[in-house]
C-alpha positions in Angstrom: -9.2 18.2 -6.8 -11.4 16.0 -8.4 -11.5 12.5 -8.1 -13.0 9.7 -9.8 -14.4 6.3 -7.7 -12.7 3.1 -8.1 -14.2 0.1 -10.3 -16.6 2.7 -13.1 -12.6 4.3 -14.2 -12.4 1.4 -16.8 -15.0 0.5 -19.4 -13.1 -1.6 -21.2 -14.9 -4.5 -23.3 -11.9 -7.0 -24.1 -11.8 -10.7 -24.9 -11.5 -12.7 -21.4 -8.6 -14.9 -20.8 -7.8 -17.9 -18.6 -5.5 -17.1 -15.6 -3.1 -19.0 -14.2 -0.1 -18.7 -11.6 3.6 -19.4 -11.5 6.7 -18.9 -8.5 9.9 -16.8 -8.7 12.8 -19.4 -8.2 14.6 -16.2 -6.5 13.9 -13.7 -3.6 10.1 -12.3 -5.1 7.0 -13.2 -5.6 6.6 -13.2 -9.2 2.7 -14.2 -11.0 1.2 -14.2 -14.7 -1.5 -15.7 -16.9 -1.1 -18.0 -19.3 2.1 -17.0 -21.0 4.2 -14.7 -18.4 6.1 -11.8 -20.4 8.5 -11.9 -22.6 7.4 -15.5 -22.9 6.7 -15.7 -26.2 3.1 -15.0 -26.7 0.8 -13.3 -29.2 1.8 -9.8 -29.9 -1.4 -8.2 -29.7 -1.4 -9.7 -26.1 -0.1 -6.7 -23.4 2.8 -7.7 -21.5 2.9 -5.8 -18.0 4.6 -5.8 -15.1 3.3 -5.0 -11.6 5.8 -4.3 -9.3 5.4 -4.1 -5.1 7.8 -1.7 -2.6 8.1 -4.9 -0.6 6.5 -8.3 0.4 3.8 -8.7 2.6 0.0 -9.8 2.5 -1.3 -6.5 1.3 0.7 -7.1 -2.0 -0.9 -10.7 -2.1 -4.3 -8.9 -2.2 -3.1 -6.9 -5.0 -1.5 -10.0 -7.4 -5.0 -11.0 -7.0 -6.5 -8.1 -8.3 -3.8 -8.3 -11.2 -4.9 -11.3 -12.0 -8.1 -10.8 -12.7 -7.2 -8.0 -14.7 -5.4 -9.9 -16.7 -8.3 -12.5 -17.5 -11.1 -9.5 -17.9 -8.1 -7.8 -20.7 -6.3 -10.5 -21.9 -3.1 -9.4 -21.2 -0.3 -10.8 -19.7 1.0 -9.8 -15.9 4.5 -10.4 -14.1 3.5 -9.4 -10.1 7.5 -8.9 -8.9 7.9 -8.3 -4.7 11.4 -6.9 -3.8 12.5 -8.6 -0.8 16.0 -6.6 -0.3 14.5 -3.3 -0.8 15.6 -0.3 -3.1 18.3 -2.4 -5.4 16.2 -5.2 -5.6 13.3 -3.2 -7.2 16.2 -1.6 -9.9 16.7 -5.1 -10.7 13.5 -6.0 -11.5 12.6 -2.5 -13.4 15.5 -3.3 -15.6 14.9 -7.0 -16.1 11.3 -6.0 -17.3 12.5 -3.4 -19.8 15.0 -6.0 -21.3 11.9 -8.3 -21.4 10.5 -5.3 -24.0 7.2 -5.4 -21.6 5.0 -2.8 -22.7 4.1 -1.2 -19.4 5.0 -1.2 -15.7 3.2 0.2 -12.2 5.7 0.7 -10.0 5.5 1.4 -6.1 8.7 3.3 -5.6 10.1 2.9 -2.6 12.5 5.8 -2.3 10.9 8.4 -5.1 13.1 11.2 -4.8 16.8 9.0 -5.6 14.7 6.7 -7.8 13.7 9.4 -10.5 16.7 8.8 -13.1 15.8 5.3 -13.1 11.8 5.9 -13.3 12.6 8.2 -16.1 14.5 5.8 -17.7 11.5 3.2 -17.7 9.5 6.0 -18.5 11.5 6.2 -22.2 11.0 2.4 -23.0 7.4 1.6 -21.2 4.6 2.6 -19.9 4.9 3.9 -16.6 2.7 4.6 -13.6 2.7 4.4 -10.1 0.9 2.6 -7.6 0.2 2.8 -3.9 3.0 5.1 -3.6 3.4 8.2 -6.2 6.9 9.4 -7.5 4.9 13.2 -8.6 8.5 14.5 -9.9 8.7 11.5 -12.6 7.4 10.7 -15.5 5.1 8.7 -15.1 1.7 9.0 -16.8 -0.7 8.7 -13.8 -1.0 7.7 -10.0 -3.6 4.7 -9.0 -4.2 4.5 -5.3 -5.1 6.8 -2.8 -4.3 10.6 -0.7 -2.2 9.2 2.1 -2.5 12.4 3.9 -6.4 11.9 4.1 -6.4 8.3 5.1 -4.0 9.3 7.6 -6.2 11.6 9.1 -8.8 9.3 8.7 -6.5 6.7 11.0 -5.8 9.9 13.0 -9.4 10.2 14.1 -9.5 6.4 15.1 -6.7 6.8 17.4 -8.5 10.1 18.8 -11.7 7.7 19.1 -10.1 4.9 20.9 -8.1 7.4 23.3 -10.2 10.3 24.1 -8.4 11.1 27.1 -5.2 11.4 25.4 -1.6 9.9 26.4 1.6 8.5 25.4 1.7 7.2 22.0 4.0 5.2 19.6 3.7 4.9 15.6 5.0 1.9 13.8 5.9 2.1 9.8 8.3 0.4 7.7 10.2 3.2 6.4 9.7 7.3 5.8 11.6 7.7 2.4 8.4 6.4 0.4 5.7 9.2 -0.3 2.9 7.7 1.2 4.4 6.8 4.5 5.4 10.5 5.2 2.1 11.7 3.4 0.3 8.5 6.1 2.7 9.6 9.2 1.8 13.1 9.4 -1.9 12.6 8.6 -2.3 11.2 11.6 -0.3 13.6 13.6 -2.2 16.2 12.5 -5.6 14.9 12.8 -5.1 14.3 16.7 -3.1 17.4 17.6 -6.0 19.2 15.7 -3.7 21.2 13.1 -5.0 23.0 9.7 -4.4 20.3 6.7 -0.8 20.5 4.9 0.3 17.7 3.6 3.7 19.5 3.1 4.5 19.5 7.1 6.9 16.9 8.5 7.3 16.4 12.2 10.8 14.9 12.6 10.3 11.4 13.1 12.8 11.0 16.2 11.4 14.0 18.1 8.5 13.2 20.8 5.4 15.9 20.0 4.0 17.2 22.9 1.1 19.0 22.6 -2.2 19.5 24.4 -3.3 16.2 25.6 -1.2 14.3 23.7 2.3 13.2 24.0 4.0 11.0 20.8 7.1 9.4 22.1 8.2 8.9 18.8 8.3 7.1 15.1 9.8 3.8 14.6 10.8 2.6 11.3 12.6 -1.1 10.3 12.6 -1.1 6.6 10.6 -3.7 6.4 12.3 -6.1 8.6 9.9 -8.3 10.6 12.0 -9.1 13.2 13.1 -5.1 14.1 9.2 -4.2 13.9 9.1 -6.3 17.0 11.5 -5.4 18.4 10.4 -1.6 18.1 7.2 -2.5 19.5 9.5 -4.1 22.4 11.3 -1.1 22.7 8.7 1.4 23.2 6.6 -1.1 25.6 9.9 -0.8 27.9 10.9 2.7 27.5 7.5 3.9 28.3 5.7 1.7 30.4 2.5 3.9 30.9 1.9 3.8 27.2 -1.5 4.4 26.2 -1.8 3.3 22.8 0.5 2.3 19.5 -0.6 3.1 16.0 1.0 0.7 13.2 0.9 2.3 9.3 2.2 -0.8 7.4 0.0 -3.5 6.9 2.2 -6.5 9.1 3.0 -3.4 11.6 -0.3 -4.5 14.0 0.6 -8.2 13.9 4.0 -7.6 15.3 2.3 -4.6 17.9 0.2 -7.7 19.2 2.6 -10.2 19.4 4.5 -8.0 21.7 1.8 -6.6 23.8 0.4 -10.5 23.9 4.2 -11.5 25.3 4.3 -8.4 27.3 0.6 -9.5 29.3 -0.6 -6.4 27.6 -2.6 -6.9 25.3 -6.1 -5.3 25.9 -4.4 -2.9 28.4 -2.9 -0.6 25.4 -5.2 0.6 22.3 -4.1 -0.9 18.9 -4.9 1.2 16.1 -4.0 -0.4 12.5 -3.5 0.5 9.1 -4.3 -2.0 5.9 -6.3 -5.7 6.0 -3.7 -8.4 7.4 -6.1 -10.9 9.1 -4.3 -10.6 12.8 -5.8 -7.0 12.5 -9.4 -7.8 11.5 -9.1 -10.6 14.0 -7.9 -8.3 16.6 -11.1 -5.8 15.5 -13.3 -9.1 16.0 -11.8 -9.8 19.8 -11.7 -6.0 20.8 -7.9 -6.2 21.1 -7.7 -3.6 18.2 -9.9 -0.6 18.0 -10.0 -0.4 13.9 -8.1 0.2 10.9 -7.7 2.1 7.7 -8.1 0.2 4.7 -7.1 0.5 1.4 -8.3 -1.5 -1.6 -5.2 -3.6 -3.4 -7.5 -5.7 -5.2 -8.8 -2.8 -6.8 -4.6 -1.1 -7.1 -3.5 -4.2 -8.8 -7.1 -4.7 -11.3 -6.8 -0.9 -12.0 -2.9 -0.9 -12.9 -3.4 -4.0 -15.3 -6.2 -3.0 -16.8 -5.0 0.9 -17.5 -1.6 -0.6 -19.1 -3.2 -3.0 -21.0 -5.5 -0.2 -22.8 -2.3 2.1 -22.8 -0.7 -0.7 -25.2 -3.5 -0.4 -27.0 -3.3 2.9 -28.8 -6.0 4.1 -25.9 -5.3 7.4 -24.2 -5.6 8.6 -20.6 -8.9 10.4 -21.5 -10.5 7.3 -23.1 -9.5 5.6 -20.3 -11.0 7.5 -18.1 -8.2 8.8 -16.1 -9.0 12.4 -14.7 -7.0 15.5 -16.1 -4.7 15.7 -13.2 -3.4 11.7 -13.4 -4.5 10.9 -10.7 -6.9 8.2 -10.2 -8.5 7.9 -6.6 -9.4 4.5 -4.8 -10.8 6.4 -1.4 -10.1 4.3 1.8 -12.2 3.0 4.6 -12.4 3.3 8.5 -13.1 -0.5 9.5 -14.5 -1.3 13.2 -16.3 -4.0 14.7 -19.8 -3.0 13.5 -18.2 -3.5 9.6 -14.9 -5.8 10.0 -17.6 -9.2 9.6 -19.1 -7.4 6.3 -15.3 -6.3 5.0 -13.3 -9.7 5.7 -16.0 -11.5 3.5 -15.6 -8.9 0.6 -11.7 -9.3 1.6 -12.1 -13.2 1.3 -14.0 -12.8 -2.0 -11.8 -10.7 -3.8 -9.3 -13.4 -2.9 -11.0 -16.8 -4.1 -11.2 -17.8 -0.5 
C-alpha cells in the first residue's frame, strides 16, 4: 500500500483567519473560530465538525491542531468530546447534521453497530474518519495511522525493555473500536514473533503462553479512569511477580504508575506506553517508563480540517492529495529517553505552550 507523509498532503493556499476558543455548557469539550457552526457566518466559510471517541489529553492535542486548521483555511471548527461514550457521539453526529455543517471526521467508537448512523451522515455531509477507521462505511477517506504497525512498533519496545521475557498485562480502554484491536494484537504479535495479519484476534480474556512470554491478560474500562486503576490494581495483586504492563490508550500509563507508585513498585515493573500524556514522557525522563508510541493528533485534527474544508469547496480527493486507496498515513514514532527532550518541546510547540 502506498502511503503519503503527513504535513506535504495539503497544498492549500487559503485566506488565514483569526482563531478563537469557546466551552460546551454540557458533558464535551466543544471549540471553534470565530463564528462556531451553524452560527451564522459567511457562507463561503466551511463549517466542520471534529468529533473525538472520548475525552482525554490526546484529543486536546488534536483541538489544537483543528484549530490551526481552521485559521490557515478559514473555516469554521466545532471539536465535540463524548464523555458517555457510543450515545453520546450519535448525539452530537446528529446535532451537527441539523446544524447543516458541511463536513464531519468522526472517530467511531464502535464501527461495526455505528454504520447505519455513519451512512446516514455520509448522505447529508462530508464524512471521514479519524484516528479510528469505520472501512465498511461510507466515508470518503481515513486520516491517522496502521494501528497494527504501531502496535508492533510498541511490541518491539516491550520486547526491548523485557528481553528475558515474563508475565505481562495490557491496559486499553475498550476493544470494539478498530484501532484498539488493530493496536492490541500488534503487539501480541510483534513479541510472540508471529507472521503479520492484522486479521488475527487473541481473545482478550485468555492468558497467551508462548515461548518466553506469558500475557496474563487484556484489561479494558471503557474509558473510565477510575476502573483503569483499578485494573492496574488488579493485575499488580493477582500476579505479584509481574514483569511488565503495557498501556495502549493515552491516560492508560498515568493510571499504571499511580498504582505501581502506591504499590512501592514503581521502577520494579517495566512501563511501556502508548500516545504523549505528559506523566508518560515524564516517566521516559525519570526511567520509570521504558518508551512509547506516539502518534501525531496535531497533525489528525490540522489534516481533518483542512481536507473538509477543501471538500466544501468543490475540491476532490485527488486535488487534495489524498492517495487512491483513502487512506492518508501520519506514520508513528518510537519515543525513548535519547528523543523524549527533543519530542515534548515539538509537543509543547504544537500546543502554544
Amino acid at each position: 500500500m502506498k502511503y503519503l507523509s503527513g504535513i506535504s498532503l495539503f497544498a492549500l493556499t487559503l485566506a488565514l483567519a483569526v482563531a478563537g476558543c469557546t466551552k460546551s455548557q454540557s458533558g464535551g469539550s466543544v471549540s471553534s473560530n470565530t463564528t462556531a457552526a451553524g452560527g451564522g457566518g459567511s457562507s463561503a466559510k466551511p463549517r466542520v465538525g471534529y468529533v473525538t471517541n472520548g475525552v482525554a489529553s490526546f484529543w486536546v492535542i488534536a483541538e489544537a491542531g483543528c484549530k490551526q486548521a481552521a485559521s490557515e483555511v478559514d473555516a469554521n471548527v466545532e471539536v465535540l468530546m463524548p464523555a458517555e461514550g457510543i450515545s453520546d457521539q450519535k448525539r452530537m453526529i446528529e446535532d451537527l447534521l441539523t446544524k447543516g455543517v458541511d463536513g464531519i471526521a468522526v472517530s467511531p467508537i464502535d464501527p461495526e453497530n455505528q454504520t447505519e448512523l455513519l451512512n446516514k451522515a455520509a448522505k447529508y455531509a462530508k464524512l471521514i474518519t479519524h484516528d479510528s477507521d469505520a472501512p465498511d462505511a461510507n466515508r470518503l477517506c481515513y486520516i491517522g495511522m496502521d494501528n497494527y504497525t504501531a502496535g508492533r512498533m510498541c511490541g518491539k519496545l516491550v520486547a526491548e525493555a523485557m528481553p528475558d521475557g515474563g508475565k505481562l498485562a495490557i491496559f486499553i480502554g475498550r476493544l470494539e473500536q478498530d484501532n484498539a484491536r488493530r493496536r492490541r494484537q500488534g503487539v501480541i504479535d510483534e513479541i510472540l514473533g508471529r507472521s503479520e495479519d492484522p486479521s488475527r484476534f487473541d481473545p482478550p480474556d485468555a492468558e497467551i503462553k508462548e515461548g518466553k512470554w506469558h500475557i496474563v491478560g487484556t484489561y479494558t474500562d471503557q474509558f473510565d479512569r477510575a476502573q483503569g486503576k483499578a485494573n492496574a490494581e488488579d493485575a499488580m495483586s493477582r500476579h505479584p511477580d509481574l514483569n511488565g504492563m503495557v498501556g495502549l490508550f493515552a491516560y492508560n500509563p498515568p493510571l499504571m504508575l499511580e498504582a505501581l507508585k502506591q504499590g512501592n513498585k514503581l521502577g520494579k515493573v517495566k512501563v511501556i506506553g502508548f500516545d504523549e500524556a505528559d506523566e508518560t514522557l515524564q516517566g521516559i525522563k525519570d526511567g520509570s517508563v521504558y518508551g512509547t508510541v506516539v502518534q501525531n493528533p496535531f497533525e489528525y485534527g490540522r489534516q481533518s480540517v483542512t481536507l473538509l474544508a477543501g471538500l466544501a469547496r468543490g475540491k476532490s480527493l485527488a486535488d487534495l492529495g489524498v492517495p487512491a486507496d483513502g487512506f492518508v498515513n501520519i506514520p508513528a514514532r518510537q519515543i525513548r529517553k535519547d528523543n523524549v527532550e527533543e519530542f515534548w518541546a515539538e509537543l509543547k510547540k504544537n500546543l502554544g505552550e
